[in-house]
Backbone as a ProteinNet text record, in pm:
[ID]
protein_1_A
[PRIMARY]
XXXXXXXXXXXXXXXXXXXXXXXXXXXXXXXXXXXXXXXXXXXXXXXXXXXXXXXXXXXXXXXXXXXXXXXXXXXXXXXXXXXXXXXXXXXXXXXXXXXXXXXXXXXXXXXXXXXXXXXXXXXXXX
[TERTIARY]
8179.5	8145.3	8266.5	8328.5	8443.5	8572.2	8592	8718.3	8676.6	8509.9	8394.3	8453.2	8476.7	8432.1	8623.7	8671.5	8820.5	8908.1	8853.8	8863.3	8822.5	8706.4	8639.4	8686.2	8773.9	8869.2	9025.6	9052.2	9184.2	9179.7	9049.4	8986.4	8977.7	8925	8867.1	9009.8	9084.5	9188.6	9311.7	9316.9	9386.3	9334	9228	9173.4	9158.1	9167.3	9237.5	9392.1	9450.7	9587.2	9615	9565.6	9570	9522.5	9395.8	9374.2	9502.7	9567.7	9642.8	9753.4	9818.9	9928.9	9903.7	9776.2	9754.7	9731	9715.5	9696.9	9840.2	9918.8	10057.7	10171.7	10111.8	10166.1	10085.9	9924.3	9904.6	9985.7	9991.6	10067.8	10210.9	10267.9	10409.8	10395	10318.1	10253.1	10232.8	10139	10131.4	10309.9	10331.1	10479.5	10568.2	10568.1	10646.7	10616.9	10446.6	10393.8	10420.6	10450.3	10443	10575.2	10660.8	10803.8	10853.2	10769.4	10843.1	10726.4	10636.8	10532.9	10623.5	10666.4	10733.8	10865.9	10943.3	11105.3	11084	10948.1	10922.8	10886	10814.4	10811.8	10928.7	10996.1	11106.9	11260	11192.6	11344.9	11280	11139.9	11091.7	11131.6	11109.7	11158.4	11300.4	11332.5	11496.2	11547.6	11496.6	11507.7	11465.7	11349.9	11285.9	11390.5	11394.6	11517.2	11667	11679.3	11825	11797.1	11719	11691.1	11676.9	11568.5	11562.2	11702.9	11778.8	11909.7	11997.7	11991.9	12037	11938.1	11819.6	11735.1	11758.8	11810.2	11825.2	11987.5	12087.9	12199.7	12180.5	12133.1	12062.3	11981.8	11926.2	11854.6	11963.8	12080	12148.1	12255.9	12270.7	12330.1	12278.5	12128.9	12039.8	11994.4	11982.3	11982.5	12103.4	12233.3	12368.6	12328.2	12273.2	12262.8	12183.6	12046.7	11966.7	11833	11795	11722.5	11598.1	11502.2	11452.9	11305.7	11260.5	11186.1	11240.2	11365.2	11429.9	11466	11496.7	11503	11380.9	11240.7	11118.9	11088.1	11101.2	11078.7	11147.5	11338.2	11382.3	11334.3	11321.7	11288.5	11152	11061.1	10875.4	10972.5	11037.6	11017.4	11034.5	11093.4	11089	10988.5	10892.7	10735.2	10685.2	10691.2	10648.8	10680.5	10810.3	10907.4	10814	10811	10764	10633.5	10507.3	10389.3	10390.3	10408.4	10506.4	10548.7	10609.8	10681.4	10576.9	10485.6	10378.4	10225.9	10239.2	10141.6	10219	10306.5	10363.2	10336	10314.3	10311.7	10145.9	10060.4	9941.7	9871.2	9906.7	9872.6	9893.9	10001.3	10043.2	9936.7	9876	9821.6	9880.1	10040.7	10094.9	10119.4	10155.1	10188.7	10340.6	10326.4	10445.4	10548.4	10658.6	10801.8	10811.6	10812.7	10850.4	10748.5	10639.4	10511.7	10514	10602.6	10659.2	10701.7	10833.2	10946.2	10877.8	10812.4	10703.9	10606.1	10502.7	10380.1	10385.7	10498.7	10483.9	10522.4	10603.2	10676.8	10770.9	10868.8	10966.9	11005.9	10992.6	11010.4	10885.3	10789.3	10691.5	10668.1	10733	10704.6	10831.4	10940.1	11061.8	11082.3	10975.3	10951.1	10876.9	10773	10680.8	10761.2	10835	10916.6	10998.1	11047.8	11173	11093.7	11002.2	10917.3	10916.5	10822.8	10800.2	10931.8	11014.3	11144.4	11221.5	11212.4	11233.7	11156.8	11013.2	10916.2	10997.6	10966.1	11037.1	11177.4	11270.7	11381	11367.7	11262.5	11287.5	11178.2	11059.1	11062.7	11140.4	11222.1	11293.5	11372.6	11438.7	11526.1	11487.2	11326.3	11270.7	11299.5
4922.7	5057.4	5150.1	5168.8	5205.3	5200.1	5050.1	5075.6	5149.2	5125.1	5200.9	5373.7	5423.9	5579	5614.4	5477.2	5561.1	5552.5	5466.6	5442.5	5577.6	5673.6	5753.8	5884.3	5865.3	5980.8	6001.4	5865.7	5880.2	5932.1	5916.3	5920.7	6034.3	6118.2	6243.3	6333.7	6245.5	6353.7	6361.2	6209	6175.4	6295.4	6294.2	6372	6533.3	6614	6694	6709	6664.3	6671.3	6686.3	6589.8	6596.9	6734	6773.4	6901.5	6992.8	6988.6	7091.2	7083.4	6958.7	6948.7	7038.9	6995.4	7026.9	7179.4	7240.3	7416.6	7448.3	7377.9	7419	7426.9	7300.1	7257.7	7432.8	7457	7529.4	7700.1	7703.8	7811.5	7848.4	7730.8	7674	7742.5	7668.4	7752.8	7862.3	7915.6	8066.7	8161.8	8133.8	8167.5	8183.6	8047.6	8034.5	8105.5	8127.5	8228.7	8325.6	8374.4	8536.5	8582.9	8507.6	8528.1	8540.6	8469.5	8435.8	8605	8648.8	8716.5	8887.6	8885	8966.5	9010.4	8890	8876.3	8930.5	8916.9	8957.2	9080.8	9141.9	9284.9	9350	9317.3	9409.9	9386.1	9296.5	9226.6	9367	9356.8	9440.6	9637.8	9678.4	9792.3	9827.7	9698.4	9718.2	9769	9682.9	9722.8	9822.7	9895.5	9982.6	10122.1	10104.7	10229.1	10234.7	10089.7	10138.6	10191.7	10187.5	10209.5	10364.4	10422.5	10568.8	10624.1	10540.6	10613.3	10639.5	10580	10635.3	10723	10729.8	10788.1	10972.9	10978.9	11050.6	11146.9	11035.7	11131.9	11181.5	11127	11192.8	11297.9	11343.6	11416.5	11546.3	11494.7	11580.4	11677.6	11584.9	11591.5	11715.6	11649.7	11734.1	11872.4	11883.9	12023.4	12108.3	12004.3	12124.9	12170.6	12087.2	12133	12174.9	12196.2	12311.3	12192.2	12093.4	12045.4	12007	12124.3	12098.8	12018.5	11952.5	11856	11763.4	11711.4	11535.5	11569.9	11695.4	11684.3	11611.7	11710.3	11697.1	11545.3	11501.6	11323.3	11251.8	11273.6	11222.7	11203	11298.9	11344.3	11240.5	11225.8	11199.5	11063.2	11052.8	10861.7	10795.1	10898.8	10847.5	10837.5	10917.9	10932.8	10763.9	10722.3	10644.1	10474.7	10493	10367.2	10372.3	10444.8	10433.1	10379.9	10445.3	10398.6	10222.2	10197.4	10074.3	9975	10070	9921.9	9919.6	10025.7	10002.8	9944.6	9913.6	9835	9660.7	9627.6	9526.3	9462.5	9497.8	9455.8	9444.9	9546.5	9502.6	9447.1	9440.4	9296.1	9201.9	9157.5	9028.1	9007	9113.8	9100.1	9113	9197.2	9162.4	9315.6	9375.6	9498.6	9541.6	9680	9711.7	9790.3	9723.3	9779.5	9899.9	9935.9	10112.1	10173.3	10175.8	10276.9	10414.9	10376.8	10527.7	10588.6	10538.8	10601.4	10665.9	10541.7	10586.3	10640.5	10646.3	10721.8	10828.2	10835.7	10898.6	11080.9	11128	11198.5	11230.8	11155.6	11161.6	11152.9	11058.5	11052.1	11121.6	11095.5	11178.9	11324.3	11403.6	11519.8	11578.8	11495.3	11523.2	11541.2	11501.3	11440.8	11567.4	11611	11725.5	11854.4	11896.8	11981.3	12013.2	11924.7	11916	11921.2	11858.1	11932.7	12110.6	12143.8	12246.6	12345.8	12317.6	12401.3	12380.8	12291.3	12276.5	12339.7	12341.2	12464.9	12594.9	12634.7	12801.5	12774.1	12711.4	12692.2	12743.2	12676.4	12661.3	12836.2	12845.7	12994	13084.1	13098.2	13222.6	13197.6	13100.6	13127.1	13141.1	13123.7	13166.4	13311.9
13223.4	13186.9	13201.8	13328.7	13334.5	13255.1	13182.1	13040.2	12917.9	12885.3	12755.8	12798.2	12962.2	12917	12936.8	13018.2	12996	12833.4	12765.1	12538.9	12533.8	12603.4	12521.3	12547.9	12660.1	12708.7	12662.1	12621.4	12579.8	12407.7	12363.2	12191.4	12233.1	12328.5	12322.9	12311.4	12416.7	12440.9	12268	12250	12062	12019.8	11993.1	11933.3	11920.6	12060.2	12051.6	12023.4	12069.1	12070.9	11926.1	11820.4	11675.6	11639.6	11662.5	11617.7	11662.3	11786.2	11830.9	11687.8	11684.4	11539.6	11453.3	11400.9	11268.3	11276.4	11378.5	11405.2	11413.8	11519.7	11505	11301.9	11286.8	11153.7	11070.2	11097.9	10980.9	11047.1	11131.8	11222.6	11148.4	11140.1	11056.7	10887.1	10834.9	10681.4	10666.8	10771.9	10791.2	10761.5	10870.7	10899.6	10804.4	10743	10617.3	10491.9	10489.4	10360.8	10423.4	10532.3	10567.3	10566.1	10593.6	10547.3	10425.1	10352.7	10233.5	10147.5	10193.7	10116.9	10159.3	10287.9	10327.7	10275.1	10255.4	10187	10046.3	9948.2	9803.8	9816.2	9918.8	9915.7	9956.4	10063.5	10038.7	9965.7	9870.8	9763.2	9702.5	9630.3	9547.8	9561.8	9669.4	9737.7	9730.5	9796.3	9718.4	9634.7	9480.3	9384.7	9298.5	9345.1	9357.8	9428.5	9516.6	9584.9	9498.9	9479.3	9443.3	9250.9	9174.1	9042.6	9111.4	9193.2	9243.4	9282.8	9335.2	9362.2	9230.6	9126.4	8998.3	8934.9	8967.1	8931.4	8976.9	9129.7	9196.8	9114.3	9114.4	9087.7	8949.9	8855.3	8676.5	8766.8	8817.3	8871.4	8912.8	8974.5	8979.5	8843.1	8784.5	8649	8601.1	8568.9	8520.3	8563	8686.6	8696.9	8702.5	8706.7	8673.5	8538.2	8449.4	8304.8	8254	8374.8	8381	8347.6	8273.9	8256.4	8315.5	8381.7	8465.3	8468.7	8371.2	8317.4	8340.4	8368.1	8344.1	8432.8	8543.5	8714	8794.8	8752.5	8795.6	8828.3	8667.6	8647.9	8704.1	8739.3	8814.8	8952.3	9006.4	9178.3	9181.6	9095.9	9143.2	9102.5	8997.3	9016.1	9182.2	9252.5	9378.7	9462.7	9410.4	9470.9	9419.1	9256.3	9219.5	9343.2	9349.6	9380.7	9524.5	9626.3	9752.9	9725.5	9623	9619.5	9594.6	9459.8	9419.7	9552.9	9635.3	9719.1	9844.1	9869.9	9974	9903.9	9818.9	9680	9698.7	9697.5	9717.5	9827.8	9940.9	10089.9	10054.9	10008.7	10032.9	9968.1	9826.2	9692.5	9796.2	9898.1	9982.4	10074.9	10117.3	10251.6	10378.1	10362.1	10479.2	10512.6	10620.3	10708.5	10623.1	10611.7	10537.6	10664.4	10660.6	10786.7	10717.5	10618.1	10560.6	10537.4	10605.4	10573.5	10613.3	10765.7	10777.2	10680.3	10621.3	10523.4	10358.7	10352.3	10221.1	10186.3	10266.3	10285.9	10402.3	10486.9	10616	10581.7	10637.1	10588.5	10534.7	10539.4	10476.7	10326.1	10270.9	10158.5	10036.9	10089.4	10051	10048.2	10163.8	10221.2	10115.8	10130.1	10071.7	9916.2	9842	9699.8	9650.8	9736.9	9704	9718.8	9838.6	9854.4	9744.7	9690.4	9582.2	9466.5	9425.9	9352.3	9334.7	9396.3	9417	9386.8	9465.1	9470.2	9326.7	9249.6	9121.4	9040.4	9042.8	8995.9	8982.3	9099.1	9128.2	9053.7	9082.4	8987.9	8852.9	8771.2	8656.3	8589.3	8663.3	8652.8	8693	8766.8	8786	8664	8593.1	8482.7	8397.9	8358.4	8207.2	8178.3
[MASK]
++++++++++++++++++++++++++++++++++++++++++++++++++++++++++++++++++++++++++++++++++++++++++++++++++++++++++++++++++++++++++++++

């Protein structure tokens, strides 16, 4: 009786131990999709900011030359790019590192301001 329950302890214990792998192994997958789901949102942002940063100096252009319609559109595409790259992280399912920067105040707060102040701009010169 004694070799029957020590087979059924060493099976019991195989047997966890295997489950432990296969949690570590899916732990591993996890990891690897969350890296890799993470690395595509902020490739995406990237590219996203740096198109806004040309976006930004036409912006400047433009209001030396008074154009204050192709300022306006310049300035919000930056509103667009932040929404865009905090849309990316959550199509993934994963936590966005720039939620501050994009939705917080800053870039947002900064987008509306400049707005606005481009408004008044462009009435006082009518």
């Amino acid at each position: 009786m004694q070799p029957q329950r020590s087979n059924l302890q060493k099976l019991s214990i195989a047997s966890i131990n295997l489950i432990q792998k296969n949690v570590v192994a899916t732990i591993g997958d996890i990891n690897k999709q969350l890296k890799r789901d993470v690395q595509r949102s902020i490739t995406e942002c990237l590219e996203l900011y740096t198109q806004t940063i040309d976006d930004l100096s036409d912006a400047v252009k433009n209001y030396k030359s008074k154009s204050f319609y192709d300022v306006t559109q310049d300035v919000s595409a930056t509103s667009v790019a932040a929404t865009a790259c905090e849309d990316g992280f959550k199509e993934r399912e994963v936590v966005s590192i720039l939620t501050i920067r994009n939705d917080g105040d800053e870039i947002s707060r900064h987008t509306k301001m400049t707005t606005r102040v481009l408004g008044a701009n462009e009435d006082s010169l009518l």
